[in-house]
DRENBAMI-623479 format. One record per residue: residue number from 1; residue in three letters; x, y, z of N, C-alpha, C, O in turn. Coordinates in Angstrom, 3 decimals, decimal comma. Each point is the difference from the previous one (the first is absolute). Layout:
! residues N
[NUM; 'ALA'; [X; Y; Z]; [X; Y; Z]; [X; Y; Z]; [X; Y; Z]] ...
END
This chain:
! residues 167
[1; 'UNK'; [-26,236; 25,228; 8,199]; [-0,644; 0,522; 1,190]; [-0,442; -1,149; 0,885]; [-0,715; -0,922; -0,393]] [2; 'UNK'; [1,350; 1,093; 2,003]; [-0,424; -0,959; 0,499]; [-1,908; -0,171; 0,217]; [-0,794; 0,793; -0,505]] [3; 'UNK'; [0,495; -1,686; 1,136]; [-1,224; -0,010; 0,658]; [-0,242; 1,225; 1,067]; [-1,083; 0,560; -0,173]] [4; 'UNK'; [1,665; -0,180; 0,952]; [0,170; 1,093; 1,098]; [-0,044; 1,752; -0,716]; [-0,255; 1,113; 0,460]] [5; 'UNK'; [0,671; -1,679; -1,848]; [-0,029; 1,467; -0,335]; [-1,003; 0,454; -0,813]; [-0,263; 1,199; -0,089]] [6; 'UNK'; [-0,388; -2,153; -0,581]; [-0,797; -0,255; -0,946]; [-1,282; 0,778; 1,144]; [-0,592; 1,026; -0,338]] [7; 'UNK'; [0,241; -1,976; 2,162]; [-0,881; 0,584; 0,607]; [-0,125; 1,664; 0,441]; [-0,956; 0,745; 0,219]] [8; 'UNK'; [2,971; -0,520; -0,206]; [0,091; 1,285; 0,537]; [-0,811; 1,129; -0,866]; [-0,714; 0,946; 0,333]] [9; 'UNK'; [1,072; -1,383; -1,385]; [-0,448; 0,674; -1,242]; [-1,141; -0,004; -0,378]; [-0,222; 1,022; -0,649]] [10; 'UNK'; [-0,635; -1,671; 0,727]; [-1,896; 0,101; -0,258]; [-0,279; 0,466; 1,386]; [-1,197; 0,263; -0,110]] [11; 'UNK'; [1,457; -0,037; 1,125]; [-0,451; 0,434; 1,373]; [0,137; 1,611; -0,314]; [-0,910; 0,828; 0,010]] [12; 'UNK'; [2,694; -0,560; -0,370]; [-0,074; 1,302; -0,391]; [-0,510; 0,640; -0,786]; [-0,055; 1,227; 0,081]] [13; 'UNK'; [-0,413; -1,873; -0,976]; [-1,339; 0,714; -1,496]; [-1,226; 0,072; 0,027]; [-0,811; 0,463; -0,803]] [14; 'UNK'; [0,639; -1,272; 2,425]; [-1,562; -0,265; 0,565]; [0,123; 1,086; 0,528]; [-0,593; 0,885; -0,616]] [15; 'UNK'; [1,321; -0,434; 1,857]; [0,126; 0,960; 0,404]; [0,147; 1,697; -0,364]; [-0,338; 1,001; 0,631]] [16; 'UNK'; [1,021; -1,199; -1,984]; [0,102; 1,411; -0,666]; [-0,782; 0,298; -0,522]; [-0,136; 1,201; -0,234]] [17; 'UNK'; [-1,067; -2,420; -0,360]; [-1,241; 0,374; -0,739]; [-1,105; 0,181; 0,540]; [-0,979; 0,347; -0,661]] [18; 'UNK'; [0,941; -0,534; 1,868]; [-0,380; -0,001; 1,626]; [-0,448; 1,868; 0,092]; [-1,063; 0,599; -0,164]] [19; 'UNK'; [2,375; -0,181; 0,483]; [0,495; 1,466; 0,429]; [-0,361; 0,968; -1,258]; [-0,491; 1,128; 0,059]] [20; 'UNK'; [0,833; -1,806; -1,111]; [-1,190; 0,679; -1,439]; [-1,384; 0,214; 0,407]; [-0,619; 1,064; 0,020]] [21; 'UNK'; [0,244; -2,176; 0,286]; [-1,851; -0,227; -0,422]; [-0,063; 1,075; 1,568]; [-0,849; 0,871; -0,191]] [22; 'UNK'; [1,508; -0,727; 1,622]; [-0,393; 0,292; 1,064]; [0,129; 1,982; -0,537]; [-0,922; 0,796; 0,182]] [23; 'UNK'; [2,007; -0,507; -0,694]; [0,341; 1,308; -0,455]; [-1,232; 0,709; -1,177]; [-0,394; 1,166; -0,029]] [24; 'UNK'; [0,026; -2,216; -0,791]; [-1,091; 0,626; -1,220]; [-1,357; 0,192; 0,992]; [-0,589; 1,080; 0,045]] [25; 'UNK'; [0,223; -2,091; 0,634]; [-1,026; 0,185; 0,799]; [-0,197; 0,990; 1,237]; [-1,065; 0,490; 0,374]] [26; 'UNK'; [2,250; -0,318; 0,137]; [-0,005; 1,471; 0,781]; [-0,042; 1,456; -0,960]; [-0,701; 0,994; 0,192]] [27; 'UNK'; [1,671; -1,238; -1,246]; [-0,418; 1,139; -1,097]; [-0,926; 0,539; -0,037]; [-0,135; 1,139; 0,446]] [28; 'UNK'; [-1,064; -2,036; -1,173]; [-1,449; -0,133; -0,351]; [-0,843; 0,635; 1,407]; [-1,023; 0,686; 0,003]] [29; 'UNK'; [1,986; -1,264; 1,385]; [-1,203; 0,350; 0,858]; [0,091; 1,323; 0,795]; [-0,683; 0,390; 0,947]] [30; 'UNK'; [1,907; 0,295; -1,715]; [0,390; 1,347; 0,681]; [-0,785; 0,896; 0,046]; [-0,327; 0,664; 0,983]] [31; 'UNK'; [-0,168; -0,559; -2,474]; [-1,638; 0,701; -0,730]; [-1,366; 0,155; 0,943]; [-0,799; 0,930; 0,106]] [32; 'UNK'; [0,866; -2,153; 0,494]; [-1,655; -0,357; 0,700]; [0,433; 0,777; 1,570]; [-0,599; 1,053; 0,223]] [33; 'UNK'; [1,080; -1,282; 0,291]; [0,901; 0,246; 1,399]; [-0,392; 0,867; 0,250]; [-0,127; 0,641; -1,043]] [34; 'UNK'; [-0,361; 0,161; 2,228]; [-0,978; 1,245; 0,372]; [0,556; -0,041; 1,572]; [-0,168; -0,832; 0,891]] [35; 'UNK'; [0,706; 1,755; -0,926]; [0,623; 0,870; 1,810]; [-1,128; 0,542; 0,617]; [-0,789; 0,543; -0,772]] [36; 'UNK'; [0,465; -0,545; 2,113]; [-0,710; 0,950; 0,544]; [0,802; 1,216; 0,814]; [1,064; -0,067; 0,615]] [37; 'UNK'; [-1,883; 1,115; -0,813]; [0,514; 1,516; 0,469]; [-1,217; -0,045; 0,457]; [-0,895; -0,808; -0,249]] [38; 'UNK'; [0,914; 2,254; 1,333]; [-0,266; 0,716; 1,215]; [-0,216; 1,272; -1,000]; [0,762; 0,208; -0,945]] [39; 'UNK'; [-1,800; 0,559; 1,231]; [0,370; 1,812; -0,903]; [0,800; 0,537; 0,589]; [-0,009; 1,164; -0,401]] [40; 'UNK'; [1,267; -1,380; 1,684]; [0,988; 0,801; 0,197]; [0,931; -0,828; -0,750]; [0,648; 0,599; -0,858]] [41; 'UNK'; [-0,399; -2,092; 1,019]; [0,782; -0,390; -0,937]; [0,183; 0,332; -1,643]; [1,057; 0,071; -0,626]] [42; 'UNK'; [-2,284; 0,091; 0,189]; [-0,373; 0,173; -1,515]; [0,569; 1,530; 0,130]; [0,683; 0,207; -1,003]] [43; 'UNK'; [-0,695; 0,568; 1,575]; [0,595; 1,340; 0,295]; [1,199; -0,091; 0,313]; [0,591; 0,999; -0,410]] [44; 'UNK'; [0,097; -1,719; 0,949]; [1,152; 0,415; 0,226]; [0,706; -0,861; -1,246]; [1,006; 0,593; -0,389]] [45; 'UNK'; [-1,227; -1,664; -0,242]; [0,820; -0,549; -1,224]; [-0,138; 0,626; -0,886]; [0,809; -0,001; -0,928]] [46; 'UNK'; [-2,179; 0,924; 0,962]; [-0,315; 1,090; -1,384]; [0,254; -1,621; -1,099]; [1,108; -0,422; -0,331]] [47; 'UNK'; [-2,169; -0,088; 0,035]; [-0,345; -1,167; -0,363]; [-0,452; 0,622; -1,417]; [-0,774; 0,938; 0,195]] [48; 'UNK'; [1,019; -1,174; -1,555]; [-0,226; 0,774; -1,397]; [-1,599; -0,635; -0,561]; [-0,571; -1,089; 0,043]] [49; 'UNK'; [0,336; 2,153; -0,453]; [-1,932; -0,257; -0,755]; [0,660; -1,188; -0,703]; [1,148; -0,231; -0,379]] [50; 'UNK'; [-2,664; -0,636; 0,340]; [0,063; -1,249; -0,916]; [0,935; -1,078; 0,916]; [0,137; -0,972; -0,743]] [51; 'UNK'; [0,359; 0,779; 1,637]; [1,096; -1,125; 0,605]; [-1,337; -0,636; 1,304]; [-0,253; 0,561; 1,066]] [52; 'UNK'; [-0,364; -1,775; -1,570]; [-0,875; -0,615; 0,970]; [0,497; 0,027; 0,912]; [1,231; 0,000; 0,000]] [53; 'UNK'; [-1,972; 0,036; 1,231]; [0,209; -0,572; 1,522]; [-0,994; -0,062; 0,442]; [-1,076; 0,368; -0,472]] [54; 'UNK'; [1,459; -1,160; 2,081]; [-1,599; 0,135; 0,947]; [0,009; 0,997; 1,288]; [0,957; 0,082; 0,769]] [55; 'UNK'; [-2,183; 0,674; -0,646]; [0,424; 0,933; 0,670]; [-1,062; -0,094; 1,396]; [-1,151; 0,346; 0,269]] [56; 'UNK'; [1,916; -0,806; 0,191]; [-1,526; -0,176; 1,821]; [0,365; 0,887; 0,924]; [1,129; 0,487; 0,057]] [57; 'UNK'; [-2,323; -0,153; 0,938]; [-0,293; 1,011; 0,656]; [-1,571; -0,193; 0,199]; [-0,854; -0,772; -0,436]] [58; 'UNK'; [0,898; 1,891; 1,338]; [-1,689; -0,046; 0,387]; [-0,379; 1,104; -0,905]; [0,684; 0,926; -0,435]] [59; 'UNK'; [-2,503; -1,371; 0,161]; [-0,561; 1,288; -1,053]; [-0,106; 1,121; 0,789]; [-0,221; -0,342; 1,162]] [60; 'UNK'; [0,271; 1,285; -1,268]; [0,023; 1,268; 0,828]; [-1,384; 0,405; -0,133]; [-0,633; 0,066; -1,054]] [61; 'UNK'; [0,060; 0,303; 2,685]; [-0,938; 0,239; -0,088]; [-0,881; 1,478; -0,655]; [0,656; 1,037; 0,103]] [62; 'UNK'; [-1,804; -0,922; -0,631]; [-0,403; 0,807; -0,634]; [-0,024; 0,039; -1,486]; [-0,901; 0,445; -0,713]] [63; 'UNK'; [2,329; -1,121; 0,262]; [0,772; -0,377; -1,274]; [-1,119; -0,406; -1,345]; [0,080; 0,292; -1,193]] [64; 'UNK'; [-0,806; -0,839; 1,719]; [-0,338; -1,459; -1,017]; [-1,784; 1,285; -1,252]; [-1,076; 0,514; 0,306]] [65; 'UNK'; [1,709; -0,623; -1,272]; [-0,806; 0,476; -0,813]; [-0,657; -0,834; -1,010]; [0,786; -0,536; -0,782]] [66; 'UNK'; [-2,042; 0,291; 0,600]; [-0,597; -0,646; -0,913]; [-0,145; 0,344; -1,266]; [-0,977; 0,729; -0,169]] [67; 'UNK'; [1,723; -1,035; -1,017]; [-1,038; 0,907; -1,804]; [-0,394; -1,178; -0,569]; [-0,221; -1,125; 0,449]] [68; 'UNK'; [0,166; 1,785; -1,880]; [-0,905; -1,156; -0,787]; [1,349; -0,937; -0,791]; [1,211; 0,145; -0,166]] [69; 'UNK'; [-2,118; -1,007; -0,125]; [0,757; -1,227; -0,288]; [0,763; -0,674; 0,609]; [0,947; -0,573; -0,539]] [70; 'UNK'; [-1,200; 0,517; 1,716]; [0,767; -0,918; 1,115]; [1,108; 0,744; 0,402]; [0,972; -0,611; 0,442]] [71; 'UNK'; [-0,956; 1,634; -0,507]; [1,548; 0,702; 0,219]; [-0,181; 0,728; 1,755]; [-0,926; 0,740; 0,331]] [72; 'UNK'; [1,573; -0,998; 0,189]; [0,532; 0,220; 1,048]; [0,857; 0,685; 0,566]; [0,867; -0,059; -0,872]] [73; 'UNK'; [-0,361; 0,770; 1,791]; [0,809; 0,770; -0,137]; [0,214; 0,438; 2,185]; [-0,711; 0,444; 0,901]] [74; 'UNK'; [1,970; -0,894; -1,056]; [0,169; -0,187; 1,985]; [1,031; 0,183; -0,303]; [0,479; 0,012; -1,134]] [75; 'UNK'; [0,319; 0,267; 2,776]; [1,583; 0,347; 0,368]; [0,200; -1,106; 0,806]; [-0,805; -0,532; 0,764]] [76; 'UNK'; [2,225; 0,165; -1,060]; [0,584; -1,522; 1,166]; [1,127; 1,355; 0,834]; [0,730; 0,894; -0,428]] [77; 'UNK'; [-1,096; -1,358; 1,671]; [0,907; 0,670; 0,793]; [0,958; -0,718; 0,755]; [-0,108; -1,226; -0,022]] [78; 'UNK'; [0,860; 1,641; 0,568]; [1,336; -1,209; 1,107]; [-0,010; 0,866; 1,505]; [0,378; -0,336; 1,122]] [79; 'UNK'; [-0,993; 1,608; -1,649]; [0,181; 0,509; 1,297]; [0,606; 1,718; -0,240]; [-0,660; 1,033; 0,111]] [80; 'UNK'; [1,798; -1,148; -0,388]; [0,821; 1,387; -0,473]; [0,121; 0,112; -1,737]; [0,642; 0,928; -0,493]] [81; 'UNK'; [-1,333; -1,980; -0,390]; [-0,137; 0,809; -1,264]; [-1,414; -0,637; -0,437]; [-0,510; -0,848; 0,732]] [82; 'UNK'; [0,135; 1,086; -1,433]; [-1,278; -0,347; -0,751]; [-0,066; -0,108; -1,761]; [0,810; 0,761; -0,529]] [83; 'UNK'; [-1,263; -1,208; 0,001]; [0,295; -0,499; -1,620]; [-1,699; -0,066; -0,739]; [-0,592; -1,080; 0,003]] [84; 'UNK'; [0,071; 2,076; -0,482]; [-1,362; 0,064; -0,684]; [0,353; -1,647; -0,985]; [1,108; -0,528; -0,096]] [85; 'UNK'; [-2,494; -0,013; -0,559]; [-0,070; -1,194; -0,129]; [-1,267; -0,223; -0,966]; [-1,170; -0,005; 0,382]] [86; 'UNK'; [1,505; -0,133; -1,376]; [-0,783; -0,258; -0,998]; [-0,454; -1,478; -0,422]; [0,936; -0,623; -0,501]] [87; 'UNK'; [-1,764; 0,128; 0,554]; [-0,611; -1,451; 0,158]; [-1,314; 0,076; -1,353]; [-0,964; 0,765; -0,047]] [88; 'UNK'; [1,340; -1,771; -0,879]; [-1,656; -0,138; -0,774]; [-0,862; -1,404; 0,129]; [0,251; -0,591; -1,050]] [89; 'UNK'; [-0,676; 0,204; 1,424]; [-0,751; -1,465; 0,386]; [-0,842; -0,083; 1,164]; [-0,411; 1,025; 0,544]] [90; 'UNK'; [0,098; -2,292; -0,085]; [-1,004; -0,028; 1,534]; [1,497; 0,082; 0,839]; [1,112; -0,294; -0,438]] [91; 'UNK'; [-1,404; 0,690; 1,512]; [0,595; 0,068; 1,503]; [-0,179; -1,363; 0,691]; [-0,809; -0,744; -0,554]] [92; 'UNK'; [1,430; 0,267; 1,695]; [-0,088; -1,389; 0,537]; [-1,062; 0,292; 0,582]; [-0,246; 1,196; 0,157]] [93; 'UNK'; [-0,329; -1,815; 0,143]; [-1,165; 0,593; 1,361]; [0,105; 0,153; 1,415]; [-0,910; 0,451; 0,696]] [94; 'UNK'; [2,021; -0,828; -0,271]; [0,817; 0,579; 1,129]; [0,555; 1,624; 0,088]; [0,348; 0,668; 0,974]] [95; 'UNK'; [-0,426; -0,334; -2,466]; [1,011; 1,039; -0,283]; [-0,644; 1,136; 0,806]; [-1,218; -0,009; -0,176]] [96; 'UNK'; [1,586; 0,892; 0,923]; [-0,668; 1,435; 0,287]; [1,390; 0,853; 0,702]; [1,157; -0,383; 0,174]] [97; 'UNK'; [-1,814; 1,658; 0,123]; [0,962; 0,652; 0,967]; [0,822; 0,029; 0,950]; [-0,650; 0,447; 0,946]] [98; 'UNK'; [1,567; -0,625; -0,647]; [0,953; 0,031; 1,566]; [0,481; -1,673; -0,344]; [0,735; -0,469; 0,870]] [99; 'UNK'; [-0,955; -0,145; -1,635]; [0,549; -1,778; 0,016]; [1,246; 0,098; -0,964]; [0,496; 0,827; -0,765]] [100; 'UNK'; [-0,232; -2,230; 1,246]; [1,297; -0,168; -0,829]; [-0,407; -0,689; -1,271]; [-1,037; -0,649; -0,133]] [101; 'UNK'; [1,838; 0,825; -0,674]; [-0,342; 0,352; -1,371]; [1,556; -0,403; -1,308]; [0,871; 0,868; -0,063]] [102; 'UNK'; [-0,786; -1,539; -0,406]; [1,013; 0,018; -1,245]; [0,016; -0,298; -1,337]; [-0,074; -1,191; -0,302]] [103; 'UNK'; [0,145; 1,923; -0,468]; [-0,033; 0,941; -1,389]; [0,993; -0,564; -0,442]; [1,066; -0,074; 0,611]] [104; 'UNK'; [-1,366; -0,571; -2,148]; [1,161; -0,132; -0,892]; [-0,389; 0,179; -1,214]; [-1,007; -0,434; -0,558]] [105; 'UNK'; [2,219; 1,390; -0,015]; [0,000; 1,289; -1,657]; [1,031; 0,952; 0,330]; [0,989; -0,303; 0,668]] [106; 'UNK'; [-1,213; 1,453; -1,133]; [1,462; 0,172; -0,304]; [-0,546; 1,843; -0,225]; [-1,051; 0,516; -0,380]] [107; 'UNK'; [2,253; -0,024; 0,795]; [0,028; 1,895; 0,301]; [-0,353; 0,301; -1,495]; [0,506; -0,559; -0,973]] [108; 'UNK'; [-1,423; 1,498; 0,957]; [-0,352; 0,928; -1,565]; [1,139; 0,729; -0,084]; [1,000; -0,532; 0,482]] [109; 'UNK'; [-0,899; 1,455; -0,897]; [0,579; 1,488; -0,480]; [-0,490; 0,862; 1,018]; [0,977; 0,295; 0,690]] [110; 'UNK'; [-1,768; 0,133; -0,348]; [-1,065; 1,176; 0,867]; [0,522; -0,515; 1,733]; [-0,054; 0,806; 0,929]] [111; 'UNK'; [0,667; -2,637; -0,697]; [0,025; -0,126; 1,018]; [-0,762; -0,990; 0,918]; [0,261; -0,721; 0,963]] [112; 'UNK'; [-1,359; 1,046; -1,751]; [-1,372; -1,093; 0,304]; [0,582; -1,745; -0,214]; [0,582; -0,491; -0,967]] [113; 'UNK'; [-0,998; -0,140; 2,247]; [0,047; -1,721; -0,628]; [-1,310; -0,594; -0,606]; [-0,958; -0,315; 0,708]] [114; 'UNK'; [0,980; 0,177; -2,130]; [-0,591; -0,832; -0,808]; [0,050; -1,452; 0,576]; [1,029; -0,591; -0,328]] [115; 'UNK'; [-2,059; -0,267; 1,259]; [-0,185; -0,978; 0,749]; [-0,948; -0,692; -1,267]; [-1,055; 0,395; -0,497]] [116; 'UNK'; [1,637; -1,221; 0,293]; [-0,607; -1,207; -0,459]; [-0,527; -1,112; 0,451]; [-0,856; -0,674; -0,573]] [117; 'UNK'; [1,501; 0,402; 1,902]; [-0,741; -1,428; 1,063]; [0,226; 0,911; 1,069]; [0,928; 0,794; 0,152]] [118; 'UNK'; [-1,894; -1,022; 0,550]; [-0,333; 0,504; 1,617]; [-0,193; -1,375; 1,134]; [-0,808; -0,898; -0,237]] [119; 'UNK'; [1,417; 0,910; 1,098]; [-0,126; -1,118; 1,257]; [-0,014; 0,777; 1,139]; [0,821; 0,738; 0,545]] [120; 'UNK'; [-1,950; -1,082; -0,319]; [-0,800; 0,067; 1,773]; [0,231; -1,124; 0,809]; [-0,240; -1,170; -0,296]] [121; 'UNK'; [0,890; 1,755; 1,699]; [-0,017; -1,362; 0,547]; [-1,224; -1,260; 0,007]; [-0,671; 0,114; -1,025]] [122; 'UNK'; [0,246; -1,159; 1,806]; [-0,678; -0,849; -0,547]; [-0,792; -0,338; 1,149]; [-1,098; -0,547; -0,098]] [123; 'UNK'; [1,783; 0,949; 1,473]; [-0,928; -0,341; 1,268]; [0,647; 1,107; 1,015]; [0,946; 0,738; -0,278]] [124; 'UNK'; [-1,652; -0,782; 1,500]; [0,215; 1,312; 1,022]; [1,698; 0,142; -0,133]; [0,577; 1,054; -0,265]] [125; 'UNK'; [0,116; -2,440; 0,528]; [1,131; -0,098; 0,478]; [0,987; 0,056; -0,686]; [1,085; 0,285; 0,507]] [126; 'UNK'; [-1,203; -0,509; -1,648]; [1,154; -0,009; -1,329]; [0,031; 1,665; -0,749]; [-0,717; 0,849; -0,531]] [127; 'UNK'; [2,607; -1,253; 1,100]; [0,755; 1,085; -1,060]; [0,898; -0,018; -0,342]; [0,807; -0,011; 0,930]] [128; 'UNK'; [-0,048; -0,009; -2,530]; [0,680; -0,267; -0,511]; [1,244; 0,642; 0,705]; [0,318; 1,167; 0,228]] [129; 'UNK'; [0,370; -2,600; 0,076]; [1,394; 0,480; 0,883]; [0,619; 1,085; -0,176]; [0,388; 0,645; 0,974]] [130; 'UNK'; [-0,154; -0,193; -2,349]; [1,029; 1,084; -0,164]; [-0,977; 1,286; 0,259]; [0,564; 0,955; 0,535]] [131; 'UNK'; [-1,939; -0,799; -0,839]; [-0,734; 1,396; 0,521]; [0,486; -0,259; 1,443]; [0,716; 0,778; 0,630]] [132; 'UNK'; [-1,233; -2,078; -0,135]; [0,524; -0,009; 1,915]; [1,090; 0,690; 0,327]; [0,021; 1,019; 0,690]] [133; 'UNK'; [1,076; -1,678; -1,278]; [1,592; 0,756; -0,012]; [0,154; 1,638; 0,013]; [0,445; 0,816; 0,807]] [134; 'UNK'; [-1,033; -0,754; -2,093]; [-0,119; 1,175; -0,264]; [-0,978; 1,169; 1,287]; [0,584; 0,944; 0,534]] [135; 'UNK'; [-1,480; -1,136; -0,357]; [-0,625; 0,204; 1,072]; [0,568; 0,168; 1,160]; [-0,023; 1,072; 0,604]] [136; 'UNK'; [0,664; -2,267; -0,132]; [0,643; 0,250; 1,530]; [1,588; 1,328; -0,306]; [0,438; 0,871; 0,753]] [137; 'UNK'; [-0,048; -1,244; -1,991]; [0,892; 0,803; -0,037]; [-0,020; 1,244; 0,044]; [0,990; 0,616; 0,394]] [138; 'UNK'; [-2,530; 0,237; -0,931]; [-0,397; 1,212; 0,148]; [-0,444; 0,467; 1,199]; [-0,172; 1,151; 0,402]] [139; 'UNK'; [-0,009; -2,347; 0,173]; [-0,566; 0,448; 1,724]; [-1,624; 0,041; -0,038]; [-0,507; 0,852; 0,730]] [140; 'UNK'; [-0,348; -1,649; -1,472]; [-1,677; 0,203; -0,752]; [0,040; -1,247; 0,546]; [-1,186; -0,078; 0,319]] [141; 'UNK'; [1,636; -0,892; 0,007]; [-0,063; -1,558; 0,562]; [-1,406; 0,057; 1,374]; [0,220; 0,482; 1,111]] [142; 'UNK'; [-1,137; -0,878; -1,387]; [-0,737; -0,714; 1,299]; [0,021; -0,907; 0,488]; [0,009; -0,910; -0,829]] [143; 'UNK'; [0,014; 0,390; 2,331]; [0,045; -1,472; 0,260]; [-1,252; -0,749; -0,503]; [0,037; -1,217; 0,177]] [144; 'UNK'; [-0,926; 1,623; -0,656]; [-1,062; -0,772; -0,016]; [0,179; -0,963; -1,513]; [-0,212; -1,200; -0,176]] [145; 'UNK'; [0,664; 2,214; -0,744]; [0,548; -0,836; -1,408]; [0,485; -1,235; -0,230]; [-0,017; -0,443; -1,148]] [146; 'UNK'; [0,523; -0,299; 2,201]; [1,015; -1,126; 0,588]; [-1,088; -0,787; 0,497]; [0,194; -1,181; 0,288]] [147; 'UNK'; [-1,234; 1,673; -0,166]; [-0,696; -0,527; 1,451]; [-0,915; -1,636; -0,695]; [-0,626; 0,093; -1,056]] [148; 'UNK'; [0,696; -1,451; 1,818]; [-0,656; -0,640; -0,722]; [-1,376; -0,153; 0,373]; [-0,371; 0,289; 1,137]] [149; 'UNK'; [-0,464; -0,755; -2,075]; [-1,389; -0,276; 0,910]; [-0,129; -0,903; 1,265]; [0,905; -0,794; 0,255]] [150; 'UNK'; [-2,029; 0,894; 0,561]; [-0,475; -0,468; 0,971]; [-0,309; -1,646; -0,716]; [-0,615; -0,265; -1,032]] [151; 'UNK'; [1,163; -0,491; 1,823]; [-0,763; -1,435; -0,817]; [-0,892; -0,212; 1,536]; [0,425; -0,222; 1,134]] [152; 'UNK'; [-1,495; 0,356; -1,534]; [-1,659; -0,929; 0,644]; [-0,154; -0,639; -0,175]; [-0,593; -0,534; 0,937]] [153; 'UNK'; [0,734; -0,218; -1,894]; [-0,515; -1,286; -0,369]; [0,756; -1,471; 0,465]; [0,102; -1,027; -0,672]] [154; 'UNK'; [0,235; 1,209; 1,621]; [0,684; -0,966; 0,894]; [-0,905; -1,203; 0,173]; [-1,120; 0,155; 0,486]] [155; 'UNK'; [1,494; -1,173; -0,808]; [-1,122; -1,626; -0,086]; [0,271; -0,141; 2,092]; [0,840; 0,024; 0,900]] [156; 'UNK'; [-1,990; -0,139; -1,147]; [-0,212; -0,437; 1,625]; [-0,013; -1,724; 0,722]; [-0,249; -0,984; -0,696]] [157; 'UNK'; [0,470; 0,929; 1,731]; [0,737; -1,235; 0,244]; [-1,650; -0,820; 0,166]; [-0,989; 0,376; 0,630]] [158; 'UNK'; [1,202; -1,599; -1,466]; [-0,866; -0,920; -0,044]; [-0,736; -0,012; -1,046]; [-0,680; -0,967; -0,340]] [159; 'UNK'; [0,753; 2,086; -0,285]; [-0,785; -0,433; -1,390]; [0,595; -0,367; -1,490]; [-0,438; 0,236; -1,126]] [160; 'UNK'; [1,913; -1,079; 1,706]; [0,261; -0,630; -0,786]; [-0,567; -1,014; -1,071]; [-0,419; -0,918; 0,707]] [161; 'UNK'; [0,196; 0,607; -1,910]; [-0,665; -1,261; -0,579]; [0,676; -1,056; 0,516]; [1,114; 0,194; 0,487]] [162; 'UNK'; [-1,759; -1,654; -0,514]; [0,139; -1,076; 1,034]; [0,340; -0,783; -1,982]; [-0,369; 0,401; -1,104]] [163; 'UNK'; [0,826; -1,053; 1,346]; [0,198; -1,117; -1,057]; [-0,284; -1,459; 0,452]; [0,319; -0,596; 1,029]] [164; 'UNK'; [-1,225; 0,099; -2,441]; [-0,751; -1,218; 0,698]; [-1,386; 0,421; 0,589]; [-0,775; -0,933; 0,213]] [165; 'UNK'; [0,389; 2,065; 0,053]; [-1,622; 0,312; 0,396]; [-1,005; -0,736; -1,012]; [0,108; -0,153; -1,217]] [166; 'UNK'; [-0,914; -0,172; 1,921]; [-1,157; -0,287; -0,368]; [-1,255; 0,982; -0,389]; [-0,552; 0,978; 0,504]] [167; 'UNK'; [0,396; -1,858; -1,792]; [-0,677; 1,000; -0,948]; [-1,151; -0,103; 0,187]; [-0,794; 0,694; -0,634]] 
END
């Protein structure tokens, strides 16, 4: 074997063991991997009890029921379907009625989503792109959702720090 082939040949075993280690590790990460649905989407794939996903929408107002042991109990709506919503833990503190909202767990039997993590947006202006998407696509889109804050706090001319001042 020349020198030339000797390199061709450890490049190609680098490479094939390469495309191993890249293939076992996507395997492994197929499991964790979580889609988001819409409750018309989750309705129209007819999505099977027990198969995780994330499901965003706004909480529908009136929806939101309090019991014991942290259990919770609200509807995520998109607009034209709605999806009751079973939650056991604290709520974000953003979380309430008419906001956007995304749920991840997985359809019971009865229909109900068994929510295990709940995410509330985090400030006036943030919403998770695909509720956005989803949103404008139902025709529920406001311009104001987009909208960024007012910046005031504009530094005014001259009250720059001076370097070299005297202390």
């Amino acid at each position: 074997m020349t020198r030339k082939q000797r390199r061709l040949t450890m490049i190609g075993g680098a490479l094939a063991i390469l495309a191993v280690a890249a293939g076992l590790v996507l395997n492994a990460m197929r499991d964790s991997i979580v889609f988001f649905s819409t409750p018309s989407m989750a309705a129209e794939k007819q999505i099977p009890a027990g198969k995780r996903f994330r499901l965003g929408g706004l909480v529908q107002p009136g929806s939101l029921k309090r019991g014991d042991d942290l259990i919770v109990n609200f509807a995520i709506a998109d607009g034209s379907t709605n999806l009751p919503v079973m939650y056991k833990g604290i709520l974000p503190d953003l979380f309430r009625e008419g906001q956007g909202v995304v749920a991840e767990g997985a359809l019971d039997a009865s229909g109900t989503f068994r929510a295990d993590t709940v995410l509330a947006k985090h400030d006036e202006t943030y919403m998770p792109k695909e509720v956005a998407d989803a949103l404008k696509k139902q025709g529920h889109w406001k311009d104001d959702y987009g909208a960024k804050p007012q910046q005031g706090n504009k530094p005014q001319q001259g009250n720059k720090p001076t370097q070299g001042a005297a202390k």
